[in-house]
C-alpha positions in Angstrom: 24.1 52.8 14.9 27.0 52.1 12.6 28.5 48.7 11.6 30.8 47.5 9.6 30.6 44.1 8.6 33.2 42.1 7.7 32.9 38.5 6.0 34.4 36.2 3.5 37.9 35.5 5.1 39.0 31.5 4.7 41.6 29.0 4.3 42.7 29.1 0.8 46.2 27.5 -0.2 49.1 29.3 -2.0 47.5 30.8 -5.5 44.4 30.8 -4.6 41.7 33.4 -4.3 39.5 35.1 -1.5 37.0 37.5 -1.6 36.2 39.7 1.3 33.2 42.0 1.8 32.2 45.0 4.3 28.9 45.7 4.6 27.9 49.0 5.5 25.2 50.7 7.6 24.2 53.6 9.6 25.8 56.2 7.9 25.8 58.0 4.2 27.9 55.6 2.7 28.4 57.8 -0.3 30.6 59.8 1.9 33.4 58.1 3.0 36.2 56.3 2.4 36.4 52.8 3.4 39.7 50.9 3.6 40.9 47.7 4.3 43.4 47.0 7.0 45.0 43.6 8.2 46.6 42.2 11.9 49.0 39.8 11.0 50.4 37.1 13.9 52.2 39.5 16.0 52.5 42.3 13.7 51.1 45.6 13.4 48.0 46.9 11.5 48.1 47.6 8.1 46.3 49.4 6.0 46.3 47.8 2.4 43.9 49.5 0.3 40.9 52.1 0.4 38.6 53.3 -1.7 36.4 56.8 -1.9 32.6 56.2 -2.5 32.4 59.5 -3.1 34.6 59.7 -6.5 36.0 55.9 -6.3 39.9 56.8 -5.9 41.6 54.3 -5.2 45.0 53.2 -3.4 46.9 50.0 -2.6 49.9 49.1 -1.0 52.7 48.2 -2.9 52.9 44.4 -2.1 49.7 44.0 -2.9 48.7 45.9 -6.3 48.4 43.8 -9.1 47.2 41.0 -7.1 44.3 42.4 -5.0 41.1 44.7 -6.1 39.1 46.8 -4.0 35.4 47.9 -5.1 32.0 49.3 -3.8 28.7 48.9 -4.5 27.5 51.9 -3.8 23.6 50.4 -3.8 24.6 47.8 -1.8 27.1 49.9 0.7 29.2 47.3 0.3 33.0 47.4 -0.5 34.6 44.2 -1.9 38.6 43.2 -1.8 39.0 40.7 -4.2 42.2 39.0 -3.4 44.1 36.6 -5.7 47.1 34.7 -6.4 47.3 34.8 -2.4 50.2 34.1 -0.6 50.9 32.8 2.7 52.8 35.9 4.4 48.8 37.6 3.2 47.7 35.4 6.2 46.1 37.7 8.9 42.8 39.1 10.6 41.7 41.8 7.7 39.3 44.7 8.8 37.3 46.9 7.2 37.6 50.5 8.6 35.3 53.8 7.9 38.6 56.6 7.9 38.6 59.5 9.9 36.2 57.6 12.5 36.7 55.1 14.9 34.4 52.7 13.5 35.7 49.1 12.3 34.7 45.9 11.3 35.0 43.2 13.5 37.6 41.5 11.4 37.6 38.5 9.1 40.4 35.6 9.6 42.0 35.0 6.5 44.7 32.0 5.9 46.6 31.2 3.1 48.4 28.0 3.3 51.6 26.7 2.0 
């Protein structure tokens, strides 16, 4: 069975720092891609960064390079997002989705407070 599990979503204020994690299992970790995705309040997903485990290429959305980091841990089949100086439009339900399946995460709340 494959999961995806997401964790480490909070309340953190303006500034501040988070760091999620998806834990993998199931499937050959090694290769796939894994991204990250967020819900905000009445908005639409949106996928913010992935990551390949295969050759570790990488790719973030523009509003949030320079502030967040993806990475995997490819003995752990884990991926990380480390997200810093957090702001609070970054407030939403962030997943953790294996591409080109239908598998997610069950989402992690994060909320970054003003």
């Amino acid at each position: 069975e494959v999961q995806l599990q997401a964790s480490g979503g909070g309340l953190v204020q303006a500034g501040g720092s988070l760091r999620l994690s998806c834990a993998a299992s199931g499937f050959n970790f090694d290769d796939y891609t894994i991204a990250w995705i967020r819900q905000a309040p009445g908005k639409a997903r949106e996928e913010i960064s992935c990551i390949s485990n295969s050759d570790h290429t990488i790719h973030y959305v523009d509003f949030v390079e320079g502030r967040f980091t993806i990475s995997s841990d490819n003995d752990k089949n884990t991926v990380y997002l480390q997200m810093d100086s957090l702001k609070p439009e970054d407030t939403a339900v962030y997943y953790c989705h294996r591409e080109s399946t239908s598998d997610w995460g069950q989402g992690t709340l994060v909320t970054v407070s003003s």
